[in-house]
N, C-alpha and C positions, 0 to 999 in steps of 0.2 A: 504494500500500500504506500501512495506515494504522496504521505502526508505528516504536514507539519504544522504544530499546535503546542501551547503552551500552558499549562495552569499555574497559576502566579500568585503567590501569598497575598491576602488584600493589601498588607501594610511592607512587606520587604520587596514585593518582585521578583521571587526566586520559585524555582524546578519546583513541583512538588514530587514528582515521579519522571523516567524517560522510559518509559518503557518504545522498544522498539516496534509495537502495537500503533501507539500513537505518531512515532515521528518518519517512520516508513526507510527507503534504500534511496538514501540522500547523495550520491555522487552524483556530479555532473559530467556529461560526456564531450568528447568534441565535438559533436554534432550539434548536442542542445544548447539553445537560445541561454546565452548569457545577459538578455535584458532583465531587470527584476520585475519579479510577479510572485503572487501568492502561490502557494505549493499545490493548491487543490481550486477547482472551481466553488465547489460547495463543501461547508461545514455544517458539522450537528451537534448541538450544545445541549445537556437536559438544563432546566432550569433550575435554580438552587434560590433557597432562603436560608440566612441573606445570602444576597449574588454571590457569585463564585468570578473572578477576574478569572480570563481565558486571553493569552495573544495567540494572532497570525500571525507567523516568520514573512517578512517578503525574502524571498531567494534573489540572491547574487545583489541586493543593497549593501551600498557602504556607509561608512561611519561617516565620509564626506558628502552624502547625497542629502539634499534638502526634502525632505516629507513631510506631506498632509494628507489627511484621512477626512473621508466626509461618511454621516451613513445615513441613507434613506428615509430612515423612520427610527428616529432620538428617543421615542417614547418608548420602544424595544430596548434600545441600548444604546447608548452613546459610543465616540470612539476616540483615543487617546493614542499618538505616535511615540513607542517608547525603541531607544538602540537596547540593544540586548548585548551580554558580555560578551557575545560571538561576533561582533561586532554590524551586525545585521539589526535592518530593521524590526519595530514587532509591530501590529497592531491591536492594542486590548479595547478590549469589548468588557463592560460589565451587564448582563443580560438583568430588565428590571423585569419583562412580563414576556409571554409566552409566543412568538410570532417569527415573519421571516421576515429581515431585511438585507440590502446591499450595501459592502465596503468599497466606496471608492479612494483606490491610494494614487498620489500621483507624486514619482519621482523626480525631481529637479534635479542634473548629474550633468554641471556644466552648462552647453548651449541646448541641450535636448532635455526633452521633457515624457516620462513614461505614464502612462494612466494601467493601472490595474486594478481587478474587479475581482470580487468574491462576497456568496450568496450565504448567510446563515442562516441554519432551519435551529430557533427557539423551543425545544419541546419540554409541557410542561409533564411532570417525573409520574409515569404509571407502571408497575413493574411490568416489564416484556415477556418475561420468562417463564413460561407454566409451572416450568418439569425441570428440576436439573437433578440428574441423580449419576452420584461416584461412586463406583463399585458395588457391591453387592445389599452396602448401606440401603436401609428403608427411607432414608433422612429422605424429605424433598428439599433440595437446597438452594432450592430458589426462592426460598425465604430469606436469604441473604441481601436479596436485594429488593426486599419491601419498601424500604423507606428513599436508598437511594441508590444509584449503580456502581458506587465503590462501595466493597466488602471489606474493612482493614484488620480485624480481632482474630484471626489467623483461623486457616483450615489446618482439620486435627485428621489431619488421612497422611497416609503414606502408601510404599511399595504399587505393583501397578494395581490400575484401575480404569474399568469402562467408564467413560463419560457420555451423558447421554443429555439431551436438549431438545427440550418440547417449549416452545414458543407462545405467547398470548396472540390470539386474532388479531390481524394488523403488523405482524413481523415473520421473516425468516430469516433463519441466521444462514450468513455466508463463509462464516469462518472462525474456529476454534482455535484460541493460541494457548501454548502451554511455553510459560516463559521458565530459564533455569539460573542459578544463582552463579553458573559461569558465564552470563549474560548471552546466552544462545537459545532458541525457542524453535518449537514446531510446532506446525499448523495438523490439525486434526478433523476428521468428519465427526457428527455424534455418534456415536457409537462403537467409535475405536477405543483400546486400550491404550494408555500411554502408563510410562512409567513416573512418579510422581515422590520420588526419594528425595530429588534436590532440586524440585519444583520449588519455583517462588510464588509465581502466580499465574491464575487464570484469566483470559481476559475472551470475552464473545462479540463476535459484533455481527450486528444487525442489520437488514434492512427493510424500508419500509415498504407493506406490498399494494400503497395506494401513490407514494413516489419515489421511482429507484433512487432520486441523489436525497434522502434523506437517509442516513447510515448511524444510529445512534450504536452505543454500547454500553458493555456493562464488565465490570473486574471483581473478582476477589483476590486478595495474598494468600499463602500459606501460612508464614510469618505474619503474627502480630506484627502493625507497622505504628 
């Protein structure tokens, strides 16, 4: 997946997680466009109380380029230009209510000027998930993500286990990540077995089946975080 997003402490501006779920296979090639633009057309935010700060990376921005952000509909969420320690731009979003609007970023990079566009789908937080069941466990653990789509009070499983994913009306999941504590992850169907000894964490993601570019998701850790 070839996306990049950030979630940002209200008050420091910092990582909360990098999971390689969320920030995708970030090289550039010499083929692709070195102009900056956002990494994805469309993002999917669930809603939080109170908001949760989210930025968009623009790719291939520098610390010299002049940036402004405009967004559609300020009553959704406002937008705020922040450089990031990468030295790239970001642009945050604090989501107030539930809706879709458009970021317009435009570059200033010398005598030329770049305009780049990216769609956010606001959704507000119903759990997606029917059915999650790990091994042979009766648990349905899709309880875990009643209240919100991160799970952090650590899963108490080990050795392998089938994983399995039943869905609420309105979603199908596209893709099962089993992330590992030596920072490597594989992708799974439900129903596979993986082995889950130095599993860090699960992450699922979704999509929506009334519009394909809405893709929410959902995680738990293994590890208390």
């Amino acid at each position: 997946m070839n996306r990049k997003r950030i979630t940002l402490n209200l008050s420091l501006l910092v990582f909360v997680f990098s999971f390689m779920f969320f920030f995708g296979t970030l090289g550039v090639s010499a083929k692709e466009s070195t102009k900056p633009c956002f990494y994805q057309k469309y993002y999917t935010e669930w809603l939080h109380k109170p908001p949760r700060i989210v930025g968009y990376v623009i790719k291939n921005s520098k610390s010299t380029d002049e940036v402004t952000a405009t967004s559609s509909d300020t009553s959704i969420s406002e937008v705020e230009v922040h450089l990031g320690n990468s030295g790239e731009y970001d642009i945050i979003i604090k989501p107030k209510k539930a809706g879709t609007f458009t970021i317009t970023a435009k570059i200033k990079r010398g005598s030329k000027t770049y305009t780049t566009k990216t769609t956010a789908f606001i959704l507000k937080y119903k759990n997606p998930i029917k059915i999650l069941k790990i091994g042979n466990d009766k648990t349905n653990y899709a309880k875990l993500f009643a209240k919100e789509e991160g799970y952090r009070d650590g899963l108490t499983i080990s050795g392998k286990k089938k994983i399995t994913v039943t869905t609420q009306n309105g979603y199908k999941v596209t893709d099962i990540q089993i992330y590992y504590k030596n920072g490597k992850y594989k992708s799974i169907k439900s129903g596979e077995t993986v082995n889950t000894k130095n599993m860090s964490a699960l992450a699922i993601q979704l999509v929506s089946t009334k519009n394909k570019n809405i893709k929410p998701f959902v995680y738990a850790y293994k590890d208390k975080s």
